[in-house]
C-alpha positions as CSV (number, residue, x, y, z in Angstrom):
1,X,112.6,-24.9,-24.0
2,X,110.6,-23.5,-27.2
3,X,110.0,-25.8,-30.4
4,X,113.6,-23.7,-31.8
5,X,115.4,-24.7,-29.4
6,X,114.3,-28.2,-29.1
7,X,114.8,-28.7,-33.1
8,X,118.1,-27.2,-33.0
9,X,119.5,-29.2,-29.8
10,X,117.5,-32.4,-31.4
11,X,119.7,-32.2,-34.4
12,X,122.8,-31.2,-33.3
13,X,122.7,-34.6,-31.1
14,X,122.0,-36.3,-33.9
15,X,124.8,-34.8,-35.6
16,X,127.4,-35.9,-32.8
17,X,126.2,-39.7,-33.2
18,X,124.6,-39.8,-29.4
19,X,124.5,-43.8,-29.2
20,X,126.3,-44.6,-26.2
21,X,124.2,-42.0,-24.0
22,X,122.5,-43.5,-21.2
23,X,120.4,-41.8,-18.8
24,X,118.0,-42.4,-15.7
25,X,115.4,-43.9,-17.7
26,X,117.6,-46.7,-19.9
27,X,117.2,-50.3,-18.5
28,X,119.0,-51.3,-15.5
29,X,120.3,-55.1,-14.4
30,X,120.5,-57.8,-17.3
31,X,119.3,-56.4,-20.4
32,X,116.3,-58.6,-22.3
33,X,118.6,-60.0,-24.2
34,X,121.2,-61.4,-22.3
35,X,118.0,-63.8,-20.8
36,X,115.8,-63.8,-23.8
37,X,117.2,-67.8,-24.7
38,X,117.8,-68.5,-20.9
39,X,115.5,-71.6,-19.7
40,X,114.6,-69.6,-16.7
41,X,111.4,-67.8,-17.4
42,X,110.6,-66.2,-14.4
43,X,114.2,-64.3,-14.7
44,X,113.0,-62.8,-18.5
45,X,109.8,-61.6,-17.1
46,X,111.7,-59.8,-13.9
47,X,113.1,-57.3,-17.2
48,X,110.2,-56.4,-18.6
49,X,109.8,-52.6,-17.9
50,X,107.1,-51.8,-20.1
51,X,103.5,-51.8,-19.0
52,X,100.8,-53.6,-20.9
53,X,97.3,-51.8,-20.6
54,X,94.5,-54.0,-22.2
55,X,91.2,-51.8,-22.8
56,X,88.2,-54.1,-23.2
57,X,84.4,-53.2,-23.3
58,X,84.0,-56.3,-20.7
59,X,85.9,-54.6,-18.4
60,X,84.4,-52.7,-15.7
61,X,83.6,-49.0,-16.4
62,X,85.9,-49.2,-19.5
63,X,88.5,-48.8,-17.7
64,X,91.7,-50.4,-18.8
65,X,93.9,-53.6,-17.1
66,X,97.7,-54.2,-16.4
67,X,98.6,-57.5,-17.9
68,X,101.6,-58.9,-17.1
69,X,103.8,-61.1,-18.5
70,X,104.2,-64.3,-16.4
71,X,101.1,-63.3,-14.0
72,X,98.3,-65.7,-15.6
73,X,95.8,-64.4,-13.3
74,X,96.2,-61.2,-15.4
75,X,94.6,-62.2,-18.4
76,X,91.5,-63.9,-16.4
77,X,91.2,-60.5,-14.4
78,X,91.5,-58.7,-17.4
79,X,89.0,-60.8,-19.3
80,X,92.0,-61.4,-21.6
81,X,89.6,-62.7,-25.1
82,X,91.8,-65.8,-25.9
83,X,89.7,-65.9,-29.7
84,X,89.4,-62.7,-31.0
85,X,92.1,-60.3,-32.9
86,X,94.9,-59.0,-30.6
87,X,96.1,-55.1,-31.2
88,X,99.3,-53.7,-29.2
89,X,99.1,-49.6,-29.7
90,X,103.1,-48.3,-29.2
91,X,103.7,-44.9,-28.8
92,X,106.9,-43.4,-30.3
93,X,109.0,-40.6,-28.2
94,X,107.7,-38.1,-26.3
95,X,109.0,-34.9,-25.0
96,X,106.4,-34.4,-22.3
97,X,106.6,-38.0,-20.6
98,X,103.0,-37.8,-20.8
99,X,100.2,-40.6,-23.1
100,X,99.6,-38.3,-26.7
101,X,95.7,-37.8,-27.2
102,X,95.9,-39.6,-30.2
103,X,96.0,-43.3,-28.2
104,X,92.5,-43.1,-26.6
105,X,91.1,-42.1,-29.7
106,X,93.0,-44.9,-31.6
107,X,91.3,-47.4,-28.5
108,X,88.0,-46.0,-29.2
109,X,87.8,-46.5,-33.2
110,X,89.3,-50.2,-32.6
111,X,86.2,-50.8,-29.5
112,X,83.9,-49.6,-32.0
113,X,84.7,-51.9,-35.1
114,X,86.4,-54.6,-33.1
115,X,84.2,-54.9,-29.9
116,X,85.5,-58.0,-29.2
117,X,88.9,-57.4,-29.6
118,X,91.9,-57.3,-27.1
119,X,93.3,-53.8,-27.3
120,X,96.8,-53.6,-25.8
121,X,98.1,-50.2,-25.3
122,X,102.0,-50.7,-24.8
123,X,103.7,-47.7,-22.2
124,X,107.0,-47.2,-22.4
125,X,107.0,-44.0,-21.1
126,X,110.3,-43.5,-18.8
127,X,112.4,-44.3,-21.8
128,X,110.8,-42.4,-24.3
129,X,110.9,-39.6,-22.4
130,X,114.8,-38.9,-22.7
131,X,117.2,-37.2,-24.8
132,X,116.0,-38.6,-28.9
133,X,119.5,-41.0,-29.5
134,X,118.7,-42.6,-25.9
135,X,115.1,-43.3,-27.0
136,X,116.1,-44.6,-29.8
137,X,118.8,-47.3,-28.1
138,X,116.0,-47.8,-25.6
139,X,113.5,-48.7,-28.5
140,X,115.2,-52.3,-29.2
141,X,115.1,-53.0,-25.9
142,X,111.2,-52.2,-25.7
143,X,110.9,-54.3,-28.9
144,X,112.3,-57.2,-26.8
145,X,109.9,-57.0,-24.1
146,X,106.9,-56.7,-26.8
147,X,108.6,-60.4,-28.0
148,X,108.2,-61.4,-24.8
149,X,104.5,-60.7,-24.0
150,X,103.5,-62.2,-27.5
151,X,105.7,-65.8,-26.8
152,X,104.2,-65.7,-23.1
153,X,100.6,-64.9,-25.0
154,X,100.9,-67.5,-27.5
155,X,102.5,-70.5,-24.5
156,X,99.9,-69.2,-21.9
157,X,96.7,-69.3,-24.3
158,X,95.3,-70.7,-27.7
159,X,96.7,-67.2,-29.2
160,X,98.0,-67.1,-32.3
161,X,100.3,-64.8,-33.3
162,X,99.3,-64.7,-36.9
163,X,95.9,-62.9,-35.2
164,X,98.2,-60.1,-33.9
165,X,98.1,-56.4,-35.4
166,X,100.8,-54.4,-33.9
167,X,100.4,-50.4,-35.0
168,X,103.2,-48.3,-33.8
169,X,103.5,-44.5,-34.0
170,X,107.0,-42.8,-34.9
171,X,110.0,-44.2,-33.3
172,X,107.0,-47.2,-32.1
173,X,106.9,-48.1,-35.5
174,X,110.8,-49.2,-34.7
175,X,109.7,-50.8,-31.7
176,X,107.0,-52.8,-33.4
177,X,109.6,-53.8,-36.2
178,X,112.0,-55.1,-33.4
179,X,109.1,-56.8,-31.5
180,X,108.3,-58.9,-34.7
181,X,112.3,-59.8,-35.2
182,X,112.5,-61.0,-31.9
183,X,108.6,-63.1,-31.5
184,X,109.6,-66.9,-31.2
185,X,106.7,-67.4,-34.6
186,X,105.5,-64.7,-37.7
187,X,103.0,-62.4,-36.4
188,X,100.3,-61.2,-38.9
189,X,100.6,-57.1,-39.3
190,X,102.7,-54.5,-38.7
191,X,101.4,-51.0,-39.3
192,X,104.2,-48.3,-38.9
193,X,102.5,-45.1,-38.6
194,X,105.1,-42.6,-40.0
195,X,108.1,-44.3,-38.9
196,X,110.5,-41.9,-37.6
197,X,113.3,-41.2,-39.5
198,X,116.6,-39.7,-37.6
199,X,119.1,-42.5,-36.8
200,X,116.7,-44.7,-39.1
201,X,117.0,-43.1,-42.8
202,X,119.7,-45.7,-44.2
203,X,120.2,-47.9,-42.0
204,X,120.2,-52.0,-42.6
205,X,116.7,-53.9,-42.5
206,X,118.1,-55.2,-39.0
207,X,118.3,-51.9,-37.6
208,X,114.6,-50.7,-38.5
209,X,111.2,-51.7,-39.4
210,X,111.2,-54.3,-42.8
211,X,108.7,-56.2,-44.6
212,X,109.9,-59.5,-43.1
213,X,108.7,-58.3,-39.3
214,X,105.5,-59.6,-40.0
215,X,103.1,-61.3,-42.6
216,X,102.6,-57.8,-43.8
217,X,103.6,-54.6,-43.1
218,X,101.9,-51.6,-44.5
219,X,103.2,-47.9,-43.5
220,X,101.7,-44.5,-43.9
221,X,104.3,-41.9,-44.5
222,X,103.1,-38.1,-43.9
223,X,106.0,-36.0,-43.1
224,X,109.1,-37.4,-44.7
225,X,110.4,-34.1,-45.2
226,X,114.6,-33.5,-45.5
227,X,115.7,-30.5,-44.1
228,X,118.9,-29.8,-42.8
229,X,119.6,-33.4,-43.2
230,X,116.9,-34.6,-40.8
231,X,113.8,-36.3,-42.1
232,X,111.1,-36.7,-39.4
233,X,109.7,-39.4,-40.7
234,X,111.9,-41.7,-42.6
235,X,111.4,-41.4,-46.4
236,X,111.8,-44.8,-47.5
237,X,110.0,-47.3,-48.3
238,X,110.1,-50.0,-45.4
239,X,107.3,-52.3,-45.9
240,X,104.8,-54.7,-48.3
241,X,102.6,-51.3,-49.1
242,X,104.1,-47.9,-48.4
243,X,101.5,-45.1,-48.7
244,X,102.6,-41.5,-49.2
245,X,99.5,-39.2,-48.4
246,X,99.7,-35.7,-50.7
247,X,103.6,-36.8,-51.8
248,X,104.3,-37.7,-47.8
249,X,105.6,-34.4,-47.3
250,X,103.3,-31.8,-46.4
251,X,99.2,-32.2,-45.1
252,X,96.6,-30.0,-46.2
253,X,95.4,-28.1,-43.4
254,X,98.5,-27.8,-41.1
255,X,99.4,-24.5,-42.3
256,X,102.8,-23.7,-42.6
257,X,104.4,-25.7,-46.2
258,X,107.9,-23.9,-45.3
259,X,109.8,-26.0,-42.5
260,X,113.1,-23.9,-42.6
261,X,110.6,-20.5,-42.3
262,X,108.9,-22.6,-39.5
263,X,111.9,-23.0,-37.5
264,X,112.9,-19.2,-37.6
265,X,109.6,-18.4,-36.6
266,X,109.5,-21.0,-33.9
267,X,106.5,-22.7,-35.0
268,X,108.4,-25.9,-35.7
269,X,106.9,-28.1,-33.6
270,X,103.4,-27.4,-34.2
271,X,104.5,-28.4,-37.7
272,X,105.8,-31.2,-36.7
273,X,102.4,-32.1,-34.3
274,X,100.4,-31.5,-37.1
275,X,102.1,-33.1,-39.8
276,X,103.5,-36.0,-38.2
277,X,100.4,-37.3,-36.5
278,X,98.1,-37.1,-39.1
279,X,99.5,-40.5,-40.2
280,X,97.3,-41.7,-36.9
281,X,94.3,-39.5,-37.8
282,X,94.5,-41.2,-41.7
283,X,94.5,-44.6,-39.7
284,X,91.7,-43.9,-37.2
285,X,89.5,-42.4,-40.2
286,X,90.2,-45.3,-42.0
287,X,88.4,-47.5,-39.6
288,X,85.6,-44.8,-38.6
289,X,84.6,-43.7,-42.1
290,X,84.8,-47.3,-44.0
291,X,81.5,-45.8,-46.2
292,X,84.3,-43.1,-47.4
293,X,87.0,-45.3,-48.2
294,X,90.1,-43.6,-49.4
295,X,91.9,-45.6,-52.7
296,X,95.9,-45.1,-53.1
297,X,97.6,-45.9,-56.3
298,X,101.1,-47.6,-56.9
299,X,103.1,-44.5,-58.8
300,X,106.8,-44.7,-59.2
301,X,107.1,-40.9,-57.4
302,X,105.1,-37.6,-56.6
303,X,105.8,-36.1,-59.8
304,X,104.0,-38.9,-62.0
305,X,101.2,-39.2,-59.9
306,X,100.6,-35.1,-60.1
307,X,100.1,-35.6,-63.8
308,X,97.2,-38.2,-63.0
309,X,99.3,-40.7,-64.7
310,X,99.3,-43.6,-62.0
311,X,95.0,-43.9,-61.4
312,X,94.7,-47.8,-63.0
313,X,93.3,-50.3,-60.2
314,X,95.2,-53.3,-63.1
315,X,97.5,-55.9,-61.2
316,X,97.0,-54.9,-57.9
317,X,98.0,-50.9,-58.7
318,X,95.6,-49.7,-56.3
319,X,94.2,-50.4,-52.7
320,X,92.4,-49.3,-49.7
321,X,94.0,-47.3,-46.9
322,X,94.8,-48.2,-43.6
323,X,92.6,-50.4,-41.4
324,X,91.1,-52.7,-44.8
325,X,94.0,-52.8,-46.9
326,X,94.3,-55.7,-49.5
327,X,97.1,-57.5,-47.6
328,X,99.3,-57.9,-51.1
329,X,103.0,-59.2,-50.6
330,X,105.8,-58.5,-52.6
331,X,109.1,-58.7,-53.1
332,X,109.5,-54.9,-53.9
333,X,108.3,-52.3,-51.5
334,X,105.5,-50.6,-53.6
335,X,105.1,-46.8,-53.3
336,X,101.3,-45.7,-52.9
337,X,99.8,-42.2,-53.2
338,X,96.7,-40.6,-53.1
339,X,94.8,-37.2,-52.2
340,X,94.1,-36.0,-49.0
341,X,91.0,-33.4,-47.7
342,X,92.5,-31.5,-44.5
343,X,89.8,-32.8,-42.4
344,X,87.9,-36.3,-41.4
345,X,86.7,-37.8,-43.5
346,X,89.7,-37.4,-45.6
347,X,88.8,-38.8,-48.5
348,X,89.4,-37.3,-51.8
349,X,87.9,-38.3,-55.9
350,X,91.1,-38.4,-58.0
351,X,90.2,-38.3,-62.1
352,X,92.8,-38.0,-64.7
353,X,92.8,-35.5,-67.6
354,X,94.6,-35.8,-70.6
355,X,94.3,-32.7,-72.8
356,X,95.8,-32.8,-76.7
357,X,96.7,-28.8,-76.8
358,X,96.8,-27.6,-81.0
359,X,98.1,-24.3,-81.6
360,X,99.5,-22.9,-85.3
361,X,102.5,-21.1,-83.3
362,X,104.6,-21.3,-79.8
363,X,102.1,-19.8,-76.9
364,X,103.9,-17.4,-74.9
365,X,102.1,-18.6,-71.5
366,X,103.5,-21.8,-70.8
367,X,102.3,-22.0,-67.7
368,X,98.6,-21.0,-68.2
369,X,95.8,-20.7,-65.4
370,X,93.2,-23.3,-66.5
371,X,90.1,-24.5,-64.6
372,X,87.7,-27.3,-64.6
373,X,84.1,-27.5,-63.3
374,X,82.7,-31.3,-63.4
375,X,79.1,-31.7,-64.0
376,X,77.8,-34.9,-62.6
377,X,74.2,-36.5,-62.0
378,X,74.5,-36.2,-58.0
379,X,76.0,-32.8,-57.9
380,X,78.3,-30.4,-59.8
381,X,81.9,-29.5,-58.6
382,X,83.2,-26.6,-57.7
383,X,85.8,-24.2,-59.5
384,X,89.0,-26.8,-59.9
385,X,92.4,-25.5,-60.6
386,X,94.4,-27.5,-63.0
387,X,97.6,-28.0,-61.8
388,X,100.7,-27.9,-63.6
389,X,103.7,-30.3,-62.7
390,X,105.6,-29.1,-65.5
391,X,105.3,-26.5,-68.1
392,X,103.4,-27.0,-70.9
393,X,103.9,-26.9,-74.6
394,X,102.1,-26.9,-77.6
395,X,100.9,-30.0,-80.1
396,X,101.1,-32.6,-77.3
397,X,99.4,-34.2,-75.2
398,X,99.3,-33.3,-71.3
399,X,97.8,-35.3,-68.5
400,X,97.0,-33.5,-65.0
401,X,95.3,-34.8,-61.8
402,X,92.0,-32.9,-60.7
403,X,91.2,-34.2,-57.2
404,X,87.5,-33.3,-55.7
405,X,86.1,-33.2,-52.2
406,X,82.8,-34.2,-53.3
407,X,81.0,-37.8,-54.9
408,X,79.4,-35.6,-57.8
409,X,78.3,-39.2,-59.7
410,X,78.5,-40.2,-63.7
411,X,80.0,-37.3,-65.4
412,X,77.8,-35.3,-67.7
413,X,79.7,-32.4,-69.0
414,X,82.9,-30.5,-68.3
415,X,83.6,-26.8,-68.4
416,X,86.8,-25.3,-69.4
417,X,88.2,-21.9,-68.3
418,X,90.9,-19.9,-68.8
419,X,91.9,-17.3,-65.8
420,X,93.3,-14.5,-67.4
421,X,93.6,-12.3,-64.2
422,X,96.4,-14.7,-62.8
423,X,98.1,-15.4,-66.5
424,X,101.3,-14.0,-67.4
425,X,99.5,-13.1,-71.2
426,X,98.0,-9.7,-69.8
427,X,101.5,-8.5,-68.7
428,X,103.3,-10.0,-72.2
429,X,100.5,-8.4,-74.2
430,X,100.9,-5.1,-72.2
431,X,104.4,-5.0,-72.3
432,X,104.2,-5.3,-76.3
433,X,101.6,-3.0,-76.9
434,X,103.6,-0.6,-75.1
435,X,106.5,-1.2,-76.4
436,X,105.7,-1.7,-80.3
437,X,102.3,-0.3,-80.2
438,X,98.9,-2.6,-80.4
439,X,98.6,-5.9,-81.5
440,X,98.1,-7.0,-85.1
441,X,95.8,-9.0,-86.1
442,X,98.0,-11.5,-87.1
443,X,99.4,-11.7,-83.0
444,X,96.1,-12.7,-81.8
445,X,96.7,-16.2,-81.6
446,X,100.0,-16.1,-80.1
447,X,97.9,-17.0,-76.5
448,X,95.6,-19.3,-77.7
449,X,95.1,-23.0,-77.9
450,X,92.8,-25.2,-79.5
451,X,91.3,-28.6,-77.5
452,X,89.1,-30.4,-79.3
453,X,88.7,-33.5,-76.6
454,X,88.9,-33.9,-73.2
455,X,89.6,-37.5,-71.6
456,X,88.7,-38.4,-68.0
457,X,89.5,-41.4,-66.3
458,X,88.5,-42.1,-62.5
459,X,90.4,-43.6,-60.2
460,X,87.6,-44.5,-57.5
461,X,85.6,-46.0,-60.0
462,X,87.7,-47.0,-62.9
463,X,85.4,-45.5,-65.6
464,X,86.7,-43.2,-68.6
465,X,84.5,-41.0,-70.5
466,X,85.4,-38.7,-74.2
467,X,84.3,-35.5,-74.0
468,X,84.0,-33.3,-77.1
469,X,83.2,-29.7,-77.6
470,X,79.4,-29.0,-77.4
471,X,80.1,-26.3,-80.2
472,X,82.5,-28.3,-82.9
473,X,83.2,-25.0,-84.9
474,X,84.1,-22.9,-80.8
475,X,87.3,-25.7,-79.3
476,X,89.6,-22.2,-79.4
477,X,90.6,-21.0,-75.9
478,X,92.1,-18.1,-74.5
479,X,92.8,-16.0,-71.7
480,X,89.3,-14.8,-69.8
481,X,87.1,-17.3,-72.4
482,X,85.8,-20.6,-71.3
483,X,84.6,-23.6,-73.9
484,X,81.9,-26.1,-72.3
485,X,82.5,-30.1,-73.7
486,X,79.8,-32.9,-73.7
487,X,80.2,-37.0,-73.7
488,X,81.0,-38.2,-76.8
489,X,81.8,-41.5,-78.5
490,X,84.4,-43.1,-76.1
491,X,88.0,-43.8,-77.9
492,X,89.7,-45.3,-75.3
493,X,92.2,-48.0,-76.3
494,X,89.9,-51.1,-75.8
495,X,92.4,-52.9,-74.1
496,X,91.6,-50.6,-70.8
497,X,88.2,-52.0,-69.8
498,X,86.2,-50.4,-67.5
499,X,86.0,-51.9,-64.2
500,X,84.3,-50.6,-61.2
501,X,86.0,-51.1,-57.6
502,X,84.3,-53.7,-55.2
C-alpha cells in the first residue's frame, strides 16, 4: 500500500467512527480493568501484554532486560536502580509492526546524561500495529498495564513515583496520559511528544492526555496540521507547557510545506515521517546539545509571535525546551513558540525589530522586500529577510521577528536594505512610465520611506539596544538603496530592565 493509499483509507476509517473494531491483536480474556481493584494480584499481572525492556549501562553488553510485573527476580537480574530517576519510552502506532529508529537513539541520549538511570522502553507492538481506530481503543488498555508496572514498582521497591518521567511518542503520548490516570499515586512528568490527534482533537480531558496526568506535563507539538479534517498531531493545548516549534505546523527542512499537493503526489507519508517525528529529534537535541539551549516564549498564537511581539522572559513568559524545562504549573495551558534550524542542533537567536516607517504620502509597495545584516563582536550575520506577517503601512510603527542561526554577540551596527529586484515598485513604476510617460519629480517619493531608529530586543539574552542612522541627514530608503544604523542612546521604556537569562 503506498503513503496515498494509506492516508486516504486512514481517514475514511476515521470518518466511519471505527470504535468497536477489534482485531487479532486487541486484548483477549479479562481486560486490565475488570481486575485492576481485584485483591488478587497475581490475576492483574497474568493481563499485562505489554513488554517492559529496561536498558541499563550495568547490564551486560548494553544489552537490554525484560522486567516483568510481579517477577521480583526481574528487577535484581536486571540491576533494576531502586534510587535513581525512572524513564518509560512508549512508542505511538506503527504501520510496520516493527521498533521506529528514533527509540534507541532516545535510550542513548538518556544513558549519556542519566547514566545511572532506569531506562524503560515500553513495547506494545501487536496492538499498535492494527487498523488506526483499533490502536487507538487498544491504547487505554496499554495505559492500564503502564499503571500497573508503576504500582508493582512503587510496592516492590523504595520507588517513588514522583521520580518517574514517562515520554510518549504520538498515540504513546495517549498511552502515557492513561498510564498516569490510572497509577494508584501522582507521578512526576509526562512529556507528550506530538500527541496524535485523530479520534483525540476534542475530546474530554478523560479521553486524552491532561495536565492533571502528572505533576507536570509539557508537550511538543510539530505537525498539528488540519487538512481534510484530520490533524496528525492534535492541535491543542493539553498540558502545563505546550510548545509549538515554527507555529507547530510545518519543520524547516522536511521539504514539502503543501500537505494536500503531498498527498497527490504520494509523498504523504514522508511528510508525515519527517514532520511528525521531529518532536523526538527536538527532545533528544534538547538533552544532547544543553550548551545550545533552545528558549520558547509564551505568545497567544503564530501570528503575534511572527511580529517578534511575544520575546520578554517577565513572569515566567519564557523557558527552556524539552529535557530542562522550568517545571511551571498553571491553571491555563500556556502556548510556547520559538524558531527552529532544520538540523541538530536546532537552536535558533530570535531578536525583535520595531521599525517607526515616516513617509509624506501612501507607498505603493505595501509589501516591500527589506533585509537586515547584524553586526556583532563575535561574528556578523548573514543577509536576513524581514518577514512580513501583515502588510505594512505608513506612519506607524511595525515590529517583525529576525531569527539567526548563529551566536554573533553584543550588537554593534545594523544594515538596512531594500531589494528592489523582488519589489512590486519596478513593475508599478514601469507600468506608469509607460503608460503616462516618465516620472516627475514630484513622484519620486511615492516608494520611499524614512526610518530614523531601529529597536532590537533579544530574546536569548533579554538585552535591547537603539540604533540610529550613522548619517542623520541619509534615514531615506528605497528600492535597490541600503542605510547603515549605529548604537545610540537607549530609549527604552525604563520599566523593561534588562535582564540576562541564567
Amino acid at each position: 500500500m503506498n503513503s496515498f493509499t494509506l492516508c486516504v483509507s486512514l481517514l475514511s476509517v476515521l470518518s466511519t467512527g471505527f470504535a468497536e473494531q477489534t482485531s487479532k491483536g486487541a486484548p483477549t480474556g479479562k481486560a486490565v480493568q475488570d481486575v485492576l481493584h481485584e485483591d488478587n494480584p497475581d490475576q492483574l499481572y497474568r493481563t499485562i501484554q505489554t513488554k517492559f525492556n529496561l536498558h541499563s549501562s550495568t547490564n551486560a553488553g548494553g544489552k537490554d532486560c525484560a522486567i516483568i510485573a510481579g517477577v521480583g527476580d526481574s528487577l535484581q537480574k536486571c540491576n533494576f536502580n531502586m534510587t535513581s530517576t525512572t524513564f518509560i519510552i512508549i512508542h505511538g502506532w506503527t504501520t510496520t509492526g516493527l521498533m521506529e529508529s528514533w527509540i534507541s537513539g532516545m535510550v542513548k541520549a538518556l544513558q549519556k546524561q542519566e547514566a545511572h538511570a532506569n531506562i524503560i522502553v515500553a513495547n506494545w507492538l501487536d496492538r499498535a500495529h492494527q487498523l488506526y481506530p483499533v490502536a487507538v481503543n487498544n491504547s487505554k488498555e496499554v495505559g492500564k498495564e503502564v499503571a500497573v508496572l508503576i504500582d508493582w514498582l512503587e510496592r516492590e521497591t523504595r520507588f517513588s513515583p514522583r521520580k518517574l518521567h514517562l515520554i510518549g511518542y504520538s498515540l504513546g503520548a495517549h498511552v502515557a496520559g492513561f498510564a498516569g490516570k490510572a497509577a494508584r499515586n501522582r507521578i512526576g512528568r509526562i512529556t507528550g511528544l506530538d500527541p496524535a490527534g485523530p479520534m483525540f482533537e476534542g475530546e474530554d480531558p478523560d479521553r486524552r492526555l491532561c495536565p492533571d496526568d502528572a505533576d507536570f506535563v509539557d508537550v511538543l507539538h510539530t505537525f498539528a496540521y488540519n487538512t481534510l479534517g484530520v490533524s496528525i498531531g492534535i492541535e491543542r493545548p493539553i498540558g502545563h507547557i505546550d510548545v509549538y516549534p515554527n507555529g507547530g505546523s510545518f519543520q524547516p527542512g522536511c521539504g514539502l510545506h503543501n500537505v494536500l499537493n503531498a498527498i497527490a503526489s504520494g509523498n504523504f507519508g514522508e511528510v508525515v515521517y519527517c514532520q511528525h517525528e521531529r518532536s523526538v529529534h527536538l527532545f533528544v537535541d534538547s538533552i544532547l546539545n544543553q550548551d545550545k539551549q533552545s528558549w520558547v516564549y509564551r505568545c497567544p498564537d503564530t501570528k503575534t509571535f511572527e511580529k517578534g511581539m511575544c520575546l520578554s522572559c517577565r513572569k515566567n513568559r519564557c523557558n527552556k525546551l524539552g529535557y530542562n524545562v522550568n517545571k511551571i504549573r498553571s491553571k491555563r495551558s500556556k502556548r510556547m513558540y520559538l524558531k527552529t534550524r532544520a538540523d541538530m542542533p536546532f537552536k535558533m537567536f530570535h531578536y525583535q525589530l520595531k521599525l517607526h516607517l515616516f513617509s509624506t504620502k501612501a507607498i505603493e509597495d505595501s509589501n516591500p522586500k527589506l533585509n537586515v545584516n547584524f553586526y556583532g563582536t563575535a561574528l556578523d550575520s548573514r543577509v536576513t529577510s524581514i518577514e512580513m506577517p501583515e502588510q505594512i503601512s505608513a506612519n506607524r510603527t511595525h515590529s517583525f521577528l529576525v531569527y539567526l542561526e548563529e551566536e554573533i554577540g553584543d550588537l554593534l551596527r545594523i544594515k538596512l536594505s531594500w531589494d528592489k529586484s523582488t519589489s512590486s515598485w519596478s513593475f508599478w513604476t514601469n507600468f506608469k512610465n509607460l503608460w503616462y510617460g516618465s516620472a516627475s519629480d514630484g513622484d519620486t517619493d511615492l516608494n520611499e520611506l524614512e526610518i530614523r531608529k531601529i529597536r532590537v530586543k533579544s530574546g536569548e539574552t533579554q538585552k535591547k539596544y537603539t540604533f540610529c542612522a550613522s548619517n542623520p541627514s541619509a534615514t531615506k530608503i528605497s528600492p535597490g538603496s541600503e542605510l547603515t544604523y549605529i548604537k545610540c542612546l537607549d530609549d527604552w521604556p525604563v520599566k523593561n530592565k534588562t535582564r540576562l537569562l541564567q
